[in-house]
C-alpha positions as CSV (number, residue, x, y, z in Angstrom):
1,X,22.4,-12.0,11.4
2,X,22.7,-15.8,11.5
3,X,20.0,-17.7,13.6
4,X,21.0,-18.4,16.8
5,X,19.3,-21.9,16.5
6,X,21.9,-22.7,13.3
7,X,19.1,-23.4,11.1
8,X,18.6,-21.7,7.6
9,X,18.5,-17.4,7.8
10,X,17.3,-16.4,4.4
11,X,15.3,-18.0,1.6
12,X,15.4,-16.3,-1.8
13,X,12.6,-17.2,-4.3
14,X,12.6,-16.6,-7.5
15,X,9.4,-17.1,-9.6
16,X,10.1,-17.6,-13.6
17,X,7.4,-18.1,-16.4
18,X,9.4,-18.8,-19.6
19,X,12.5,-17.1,-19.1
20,X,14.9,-19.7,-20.5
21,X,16.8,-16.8,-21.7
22,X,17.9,-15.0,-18.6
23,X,17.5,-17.9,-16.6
24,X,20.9,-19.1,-15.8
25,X,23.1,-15.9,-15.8
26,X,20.2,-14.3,-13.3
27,X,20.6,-17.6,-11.2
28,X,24.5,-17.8,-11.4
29,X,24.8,-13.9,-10.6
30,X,22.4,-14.0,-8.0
31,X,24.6,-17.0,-6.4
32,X,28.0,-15.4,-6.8
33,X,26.6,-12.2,-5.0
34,X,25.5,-14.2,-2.2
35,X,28.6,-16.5,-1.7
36,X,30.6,-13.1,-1.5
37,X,28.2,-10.4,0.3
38,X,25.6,-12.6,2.3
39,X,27.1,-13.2,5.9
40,X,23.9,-15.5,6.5
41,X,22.9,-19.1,5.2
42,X,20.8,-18.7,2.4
43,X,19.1,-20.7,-0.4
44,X,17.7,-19.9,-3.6
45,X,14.4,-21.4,-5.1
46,X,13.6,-21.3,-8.5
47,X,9.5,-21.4,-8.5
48,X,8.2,-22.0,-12.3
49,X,4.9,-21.2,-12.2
50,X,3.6,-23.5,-15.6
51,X,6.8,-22.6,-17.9
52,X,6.4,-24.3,-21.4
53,X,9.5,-23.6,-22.5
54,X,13.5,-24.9,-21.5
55,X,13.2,-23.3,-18.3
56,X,12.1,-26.4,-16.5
57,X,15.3,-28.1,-17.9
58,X,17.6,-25.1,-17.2
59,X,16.0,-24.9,-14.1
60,X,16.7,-27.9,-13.0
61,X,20.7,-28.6,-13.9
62,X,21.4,-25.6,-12.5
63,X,19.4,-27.2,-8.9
64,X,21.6,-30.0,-9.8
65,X,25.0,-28.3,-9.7
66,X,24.6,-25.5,-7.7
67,X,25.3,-25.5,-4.6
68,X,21.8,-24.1,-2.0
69,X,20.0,-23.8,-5.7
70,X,16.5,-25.5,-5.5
71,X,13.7,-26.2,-7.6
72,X,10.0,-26.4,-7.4
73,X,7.3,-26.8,-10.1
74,X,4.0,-26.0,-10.5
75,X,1.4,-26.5,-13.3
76,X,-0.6,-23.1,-13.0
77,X,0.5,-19.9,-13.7
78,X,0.6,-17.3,-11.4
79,X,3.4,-15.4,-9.3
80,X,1.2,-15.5,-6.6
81,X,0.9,-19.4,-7.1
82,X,4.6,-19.6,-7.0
83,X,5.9,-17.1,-4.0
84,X,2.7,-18.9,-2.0
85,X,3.9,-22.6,-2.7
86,X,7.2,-22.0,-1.8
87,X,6.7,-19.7,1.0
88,X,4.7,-21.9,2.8
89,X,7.0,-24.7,2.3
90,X,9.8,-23.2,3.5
91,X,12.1,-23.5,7.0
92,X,14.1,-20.3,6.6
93,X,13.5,-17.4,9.3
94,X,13.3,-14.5,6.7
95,X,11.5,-15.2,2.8
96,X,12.6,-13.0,-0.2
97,X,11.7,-13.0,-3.8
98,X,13.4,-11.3,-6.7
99,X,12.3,-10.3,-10.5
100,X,14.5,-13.0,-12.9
101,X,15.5,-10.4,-14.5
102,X,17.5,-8.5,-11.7
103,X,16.1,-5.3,-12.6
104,X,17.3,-4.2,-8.9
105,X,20.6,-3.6,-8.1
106,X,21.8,-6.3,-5.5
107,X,23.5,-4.3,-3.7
108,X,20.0,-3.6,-2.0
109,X,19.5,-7.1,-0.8
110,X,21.6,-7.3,2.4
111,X,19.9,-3.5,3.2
112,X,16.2,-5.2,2.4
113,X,16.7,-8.3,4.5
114,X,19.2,-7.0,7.4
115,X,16.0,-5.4,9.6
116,X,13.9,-8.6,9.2
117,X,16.7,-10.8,10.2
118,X,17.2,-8.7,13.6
119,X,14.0,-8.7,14.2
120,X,13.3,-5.0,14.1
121,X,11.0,-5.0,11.0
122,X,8.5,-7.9,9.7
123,X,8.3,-6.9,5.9
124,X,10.8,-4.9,3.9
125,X,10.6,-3.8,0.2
126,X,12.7,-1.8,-2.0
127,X,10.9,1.4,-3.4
128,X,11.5,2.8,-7.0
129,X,9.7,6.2,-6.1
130,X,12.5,6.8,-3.2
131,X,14.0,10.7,-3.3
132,X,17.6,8.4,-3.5
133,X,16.1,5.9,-5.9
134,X,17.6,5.6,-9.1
135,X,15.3,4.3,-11.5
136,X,15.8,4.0,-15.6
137,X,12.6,3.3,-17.2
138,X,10.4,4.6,-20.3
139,X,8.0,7.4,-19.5
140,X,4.7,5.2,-20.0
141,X,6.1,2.6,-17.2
142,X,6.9,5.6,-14.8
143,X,3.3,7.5,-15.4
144,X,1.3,3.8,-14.6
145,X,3.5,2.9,-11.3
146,X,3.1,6.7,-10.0
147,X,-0.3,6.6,-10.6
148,X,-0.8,3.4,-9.2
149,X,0.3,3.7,-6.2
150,X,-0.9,7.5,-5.5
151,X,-4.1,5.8,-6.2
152,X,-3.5,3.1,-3.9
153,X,-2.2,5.6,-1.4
154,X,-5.0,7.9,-1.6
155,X,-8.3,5.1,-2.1
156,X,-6.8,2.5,0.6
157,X,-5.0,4.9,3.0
158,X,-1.5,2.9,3.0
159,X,2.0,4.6,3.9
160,X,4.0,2.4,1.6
161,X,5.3,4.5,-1.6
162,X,5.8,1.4,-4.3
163,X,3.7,-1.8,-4.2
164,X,4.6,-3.1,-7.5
165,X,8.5,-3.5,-6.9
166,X,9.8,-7.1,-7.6
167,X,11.8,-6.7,-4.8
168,X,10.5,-7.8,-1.0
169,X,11.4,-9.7,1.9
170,X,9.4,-11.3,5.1
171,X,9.7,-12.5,8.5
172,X,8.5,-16.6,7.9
173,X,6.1,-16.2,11.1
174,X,4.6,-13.1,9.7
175,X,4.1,-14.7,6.2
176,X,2.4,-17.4,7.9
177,X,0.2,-15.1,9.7
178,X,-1.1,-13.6,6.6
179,X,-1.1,-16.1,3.5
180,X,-4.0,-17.5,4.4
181,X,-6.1,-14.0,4.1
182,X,-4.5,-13.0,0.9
183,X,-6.7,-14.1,-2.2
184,X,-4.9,-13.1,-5.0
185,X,-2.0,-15.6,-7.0
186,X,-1.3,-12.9,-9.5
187,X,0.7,-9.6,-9.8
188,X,-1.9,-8.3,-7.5
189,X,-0.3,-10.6,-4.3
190,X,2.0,-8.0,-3.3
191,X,0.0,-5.1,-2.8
192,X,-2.7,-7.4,-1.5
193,X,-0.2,-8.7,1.2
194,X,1.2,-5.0,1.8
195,X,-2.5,-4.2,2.7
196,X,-2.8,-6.9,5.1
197,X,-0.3,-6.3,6.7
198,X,-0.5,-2.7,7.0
199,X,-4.1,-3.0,8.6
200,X,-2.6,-5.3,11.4
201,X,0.1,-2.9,12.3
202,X,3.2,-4.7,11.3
203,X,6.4,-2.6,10.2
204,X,6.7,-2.0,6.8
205,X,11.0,-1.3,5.9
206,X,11.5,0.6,2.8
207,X,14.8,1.2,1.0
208,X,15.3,3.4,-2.2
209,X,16.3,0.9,-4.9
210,X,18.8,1.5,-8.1
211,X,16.4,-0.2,-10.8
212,X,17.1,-0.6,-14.5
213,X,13.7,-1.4,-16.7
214,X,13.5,-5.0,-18.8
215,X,12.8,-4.1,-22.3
216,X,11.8,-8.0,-23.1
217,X,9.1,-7.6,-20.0
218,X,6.3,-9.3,-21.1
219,X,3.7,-8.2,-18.2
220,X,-0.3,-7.0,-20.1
221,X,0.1,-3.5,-18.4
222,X,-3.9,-3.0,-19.4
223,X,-5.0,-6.3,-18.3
224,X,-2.7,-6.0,-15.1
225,X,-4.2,-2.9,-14.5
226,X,-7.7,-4.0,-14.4
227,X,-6.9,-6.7,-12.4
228,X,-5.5,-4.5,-9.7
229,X,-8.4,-2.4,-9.7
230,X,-10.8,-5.3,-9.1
231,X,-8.3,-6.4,-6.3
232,X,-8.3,-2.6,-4.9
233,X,-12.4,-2.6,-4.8
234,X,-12.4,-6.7,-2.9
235,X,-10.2,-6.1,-0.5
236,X,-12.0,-3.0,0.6
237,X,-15.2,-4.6,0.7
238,X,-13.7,-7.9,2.9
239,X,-11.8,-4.9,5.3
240,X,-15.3,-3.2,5.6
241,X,-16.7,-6.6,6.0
242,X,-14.4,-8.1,8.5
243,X,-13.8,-10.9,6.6
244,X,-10.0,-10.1,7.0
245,X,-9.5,-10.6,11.0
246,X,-7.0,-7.7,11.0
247,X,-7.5,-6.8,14.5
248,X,-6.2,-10.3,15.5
249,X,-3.1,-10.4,13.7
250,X,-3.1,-6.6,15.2
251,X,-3.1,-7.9,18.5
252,X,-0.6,-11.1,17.5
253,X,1.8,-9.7,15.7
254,X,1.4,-5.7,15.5
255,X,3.7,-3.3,16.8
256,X,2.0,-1.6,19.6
257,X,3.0,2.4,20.8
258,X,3.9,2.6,24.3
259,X,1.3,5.2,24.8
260,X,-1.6,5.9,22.9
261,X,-1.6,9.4,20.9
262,X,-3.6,12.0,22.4
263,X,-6.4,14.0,21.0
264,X,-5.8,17.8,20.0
265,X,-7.7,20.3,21.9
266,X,-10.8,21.8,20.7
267,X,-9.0,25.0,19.4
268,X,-6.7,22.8,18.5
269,X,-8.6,20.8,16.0
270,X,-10.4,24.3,14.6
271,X,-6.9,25.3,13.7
272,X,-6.1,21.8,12.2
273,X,-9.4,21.6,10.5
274,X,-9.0,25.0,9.0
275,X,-5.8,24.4,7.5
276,X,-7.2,21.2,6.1
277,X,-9.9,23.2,4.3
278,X,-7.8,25.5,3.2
279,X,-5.9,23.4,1.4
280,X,-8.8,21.3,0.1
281,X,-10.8,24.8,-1.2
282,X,-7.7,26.0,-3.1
283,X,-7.2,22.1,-4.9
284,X,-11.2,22.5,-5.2
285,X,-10.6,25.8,-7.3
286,X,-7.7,24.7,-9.1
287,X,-10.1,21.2,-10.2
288,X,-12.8,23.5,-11.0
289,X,-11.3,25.4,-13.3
290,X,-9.6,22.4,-15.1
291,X,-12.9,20.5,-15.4
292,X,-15.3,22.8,-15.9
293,X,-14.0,23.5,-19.7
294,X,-15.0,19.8,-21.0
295,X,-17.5,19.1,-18.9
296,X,-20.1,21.7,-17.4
297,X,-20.3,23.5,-14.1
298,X,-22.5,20.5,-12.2
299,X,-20.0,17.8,-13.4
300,X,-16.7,20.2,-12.9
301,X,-18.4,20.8,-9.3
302,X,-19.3,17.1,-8.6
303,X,-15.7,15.9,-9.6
304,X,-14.2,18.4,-7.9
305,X,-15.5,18.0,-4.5
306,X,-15.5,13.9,-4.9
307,X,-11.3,14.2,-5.9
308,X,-10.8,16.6,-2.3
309,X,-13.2,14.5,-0.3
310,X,-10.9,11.3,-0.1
311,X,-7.9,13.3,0.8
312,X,-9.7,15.9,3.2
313,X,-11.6,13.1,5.2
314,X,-7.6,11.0,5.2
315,X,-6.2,14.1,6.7
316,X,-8.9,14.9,8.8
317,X,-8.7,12.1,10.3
318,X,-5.0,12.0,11.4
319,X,-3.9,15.7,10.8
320,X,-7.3,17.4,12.7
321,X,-8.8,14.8,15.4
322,X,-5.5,12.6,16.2
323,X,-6.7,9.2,14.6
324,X,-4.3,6.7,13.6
325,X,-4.6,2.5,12.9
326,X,-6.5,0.7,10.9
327,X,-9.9,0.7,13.2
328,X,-13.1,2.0,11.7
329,X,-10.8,3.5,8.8
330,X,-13.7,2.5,6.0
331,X,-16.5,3.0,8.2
332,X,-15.5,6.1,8.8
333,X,-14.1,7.2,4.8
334,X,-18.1,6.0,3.7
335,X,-19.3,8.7,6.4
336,X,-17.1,11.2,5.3
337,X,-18.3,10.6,1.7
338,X,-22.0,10.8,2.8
339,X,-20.8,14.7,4.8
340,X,-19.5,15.2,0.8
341,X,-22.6,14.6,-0.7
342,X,-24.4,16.6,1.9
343,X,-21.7,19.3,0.9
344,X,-22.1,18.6,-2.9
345,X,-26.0,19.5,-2.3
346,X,-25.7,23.0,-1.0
347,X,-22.8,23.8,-3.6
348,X,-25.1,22.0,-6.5
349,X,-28.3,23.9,-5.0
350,X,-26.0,28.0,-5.2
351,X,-25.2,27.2,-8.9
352,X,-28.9,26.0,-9.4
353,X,-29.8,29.4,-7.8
354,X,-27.6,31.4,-9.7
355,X,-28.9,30.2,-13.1
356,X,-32.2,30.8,-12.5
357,X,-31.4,34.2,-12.1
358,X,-28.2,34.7,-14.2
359,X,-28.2,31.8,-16.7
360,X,-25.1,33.0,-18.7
361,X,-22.9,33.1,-15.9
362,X,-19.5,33.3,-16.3
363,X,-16.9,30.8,-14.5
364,X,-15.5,33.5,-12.7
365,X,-18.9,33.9,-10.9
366,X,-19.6,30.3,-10.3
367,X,-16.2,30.0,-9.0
368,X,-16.8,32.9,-6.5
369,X,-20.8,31.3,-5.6
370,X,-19.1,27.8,-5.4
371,X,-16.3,29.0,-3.2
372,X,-19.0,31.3,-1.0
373,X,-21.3,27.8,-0.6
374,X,-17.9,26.1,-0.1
375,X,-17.3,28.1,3.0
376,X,-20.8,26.5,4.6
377,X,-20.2,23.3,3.6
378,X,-17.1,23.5,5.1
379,X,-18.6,24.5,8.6
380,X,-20.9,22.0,8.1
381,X,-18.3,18.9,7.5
382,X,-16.2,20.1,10.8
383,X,-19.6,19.9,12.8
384,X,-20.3,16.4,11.5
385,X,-17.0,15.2,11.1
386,X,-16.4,15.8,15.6
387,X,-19.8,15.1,16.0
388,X,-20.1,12.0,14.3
389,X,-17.4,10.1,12.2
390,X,-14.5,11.0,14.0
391,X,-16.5,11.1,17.6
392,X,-14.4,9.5,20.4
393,X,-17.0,7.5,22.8
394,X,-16.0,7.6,26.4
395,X,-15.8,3.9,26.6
396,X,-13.3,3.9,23.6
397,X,-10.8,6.5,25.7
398,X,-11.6,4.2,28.6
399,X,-9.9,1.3,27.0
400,X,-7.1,3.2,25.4
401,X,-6.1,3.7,29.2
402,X,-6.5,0.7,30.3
403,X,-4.4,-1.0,27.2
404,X,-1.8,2.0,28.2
405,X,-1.9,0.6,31.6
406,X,-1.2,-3.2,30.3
407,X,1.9,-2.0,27.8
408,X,5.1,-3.4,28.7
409,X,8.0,-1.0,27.7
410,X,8.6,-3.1,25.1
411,X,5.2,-2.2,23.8
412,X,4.3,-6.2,24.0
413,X,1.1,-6.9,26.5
414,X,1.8,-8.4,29.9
């Protein structure tokens, strides 16, 4: 895994904010795990982000008698800041960083680094939410990640299971693709660079991680919360926008099939699409029921339907009519909420119905005029959905064939 060209393989930053405490054991562990395990050259960079306590002066005696131990400074907080500065000044061929505290086991590193150093993978990250993962943490700390990221799953349509693990690696070209699009210099960097990066079609490498929670963590889970909300709604707008040129990197750096999928047949995507409501009417029912106690049929039905609509248009979209890739994802999730609300008005127009004639209705009966209407909406959405937000032009299959015909085996274009 060593660079052919001799130069340096692996660049490990750390970024600290007042952590004279840990500092030096982390540092001196992390450096007597890497003289031993790490058959690459390597270097590790402490980047204090604005620390006001010792850890500028522990940081920098250990630079000073440590062997491939840097240290860099900079005078605004931020981990963002910090991973950005001394990314970008780096000359290694694959960038990691790593939590000061060495919450994850380091027996993970050489697995998280290994696919970027040959070359098969461009960012790797270790993953708390792994079947194999093997995680110690309070049951607060577990709720807020899952939810996180099923939120981030399900809102942004990613693949990657943990975006909050202080525990990643990158392939220097790839980070200097994408640094310059990624806006954030807080704890929001990570996920907004896992976006990115997932947009342009790069690899993402996960490993299952053996992680033991920091009871001195210090991180404002609220405010940090919040913040990655905000970051969630920006970088949706800029992807919907095109401000983020994700097709470019794409055709740059993304990894390319050899052939194109193909569509499902007609009968094909009735059977798909079917299944796909199927599931989405019984999670409609179950949502019903749970809402409707606290608050009211019309808000129990509009929450219902809005909760199913994100993940029935997502699995539409790959599961019924074959679609894959970032292209048109948001154009085509804002259609797909527009089919919900013209689904949410025949649904809101049967209960209207029914209590003008029964206005004591029971839930039972809602449920059953809800799940009758639900049946017509649903023909309705498969109708629109081929029709019009998943419709394939013949000038788009046109140029799937001839990019087909370009591919090299490799999956690179001539």
């Amino acid at each position: 895994m060593t660079p052919s060209y001799g130069g340096l393989a692996l660049e490990i930053v750390v970024p600290v904010f007042n952590e004279e405490a840990v500092l030096e054991n982390s540092i001196t562990r992390l450096a007597k795990y890497l003289t031993h395990e790490m058959p690459s050259t390597w270097k590790i960079t402490i980047a204090d982000n604005a620390s006001t306590d010792r850890t500028p002066v522990i940081a920098a005696r250990l630079s000073e008698h440590m062997p491939n131990v840097e240290y860099r400074r900079l005078d605004v907080k931020g981990r963002g800041y910090a991973l950005r500065d001394a990314w970008g000044a780096s000359d290694a061929k694959v960038l990691a960083y790593l939590d000061v505290d060495l919450s994850t086991d380091l027996a993970a590193l050489l697995p998280l680094v290994a696919p970027l150093l040959s070359g098969h993978s461009d960012i790797s990250i270790g993953t708390r939410l792994g079947q194999s993962s093997r995680v110690s943490r309070g049951p607060k700390r577990e709720f807020i990640s899952r939810s996180y990221n099923f939120l981030l799953r399900r809102t942004m349509q990613v693949r990657f299971s943990d975006a909050q693990c202080g525990f990643k690696a990158i392939r220097a070209d790839v980070a200097k693709r994408l640094l310059p699009h990624v806006e954030d210099n807080g704890w929001f960097f990570d996920t907004e660079l896992l976006i990115i990066a997932e947009r342009s079609g790069l690899r993402i490498h996960e490993i299952p991680v053996d992680w033991v929670d920091d009871p001195d963590s210090r991180v404002d889970i609220k405010q940090t919360a919040l913040d990655d909300l905000r970051g969630m709604v920006r970088v949706a707008g800029s992807l919907v926008k095109g401000v983020i040129p994700v097709a470019a990197i794409y055709a740059e750096l993304g990894r390319r099939p050899i052939v194109p999928s193909g569509r499902p047949s007609f009968f094909g995507q009735v059977l798909r699409f079917g299944l796909v409501g199927a599931v989405s009417t019984l999670a409609f029912a179950l949502l019903y029921l749970i809402f409707q106690g606290p608050f009211g049929a019309q808000e129990a039905n509009f929450l219902a339907l809005l909760l199913t609509a994100v993940g029935n248009t997502a699995a539409n979209r790959r599961f019924t009519f074959g679609i894959s890739g970032p292209a048109k994802l948001f154009t085509q999730q804002f259609q797909g909420l527009i089919v919900f609300l013209l689904a949410w008005t025949i649904t809101s127009s049967s209960l209207l119905v029914l209590h003008v004639f029964i206005p004591n209705a029971a839930p039972n009966l809602e449920l059953l005029i809800l799940t009758t209407a639900n049946v017509v909406a649903t023909l309705m959405r498969f109708i629109l959905l081929r029709l019009w937000v998943f419709r394939v032009r013949r000038s788009d299959e046109r140029l799937k064939v001839s990019v087909a015909s370009t591919l090299a085996p490799s999956g690179r274009i001539l």
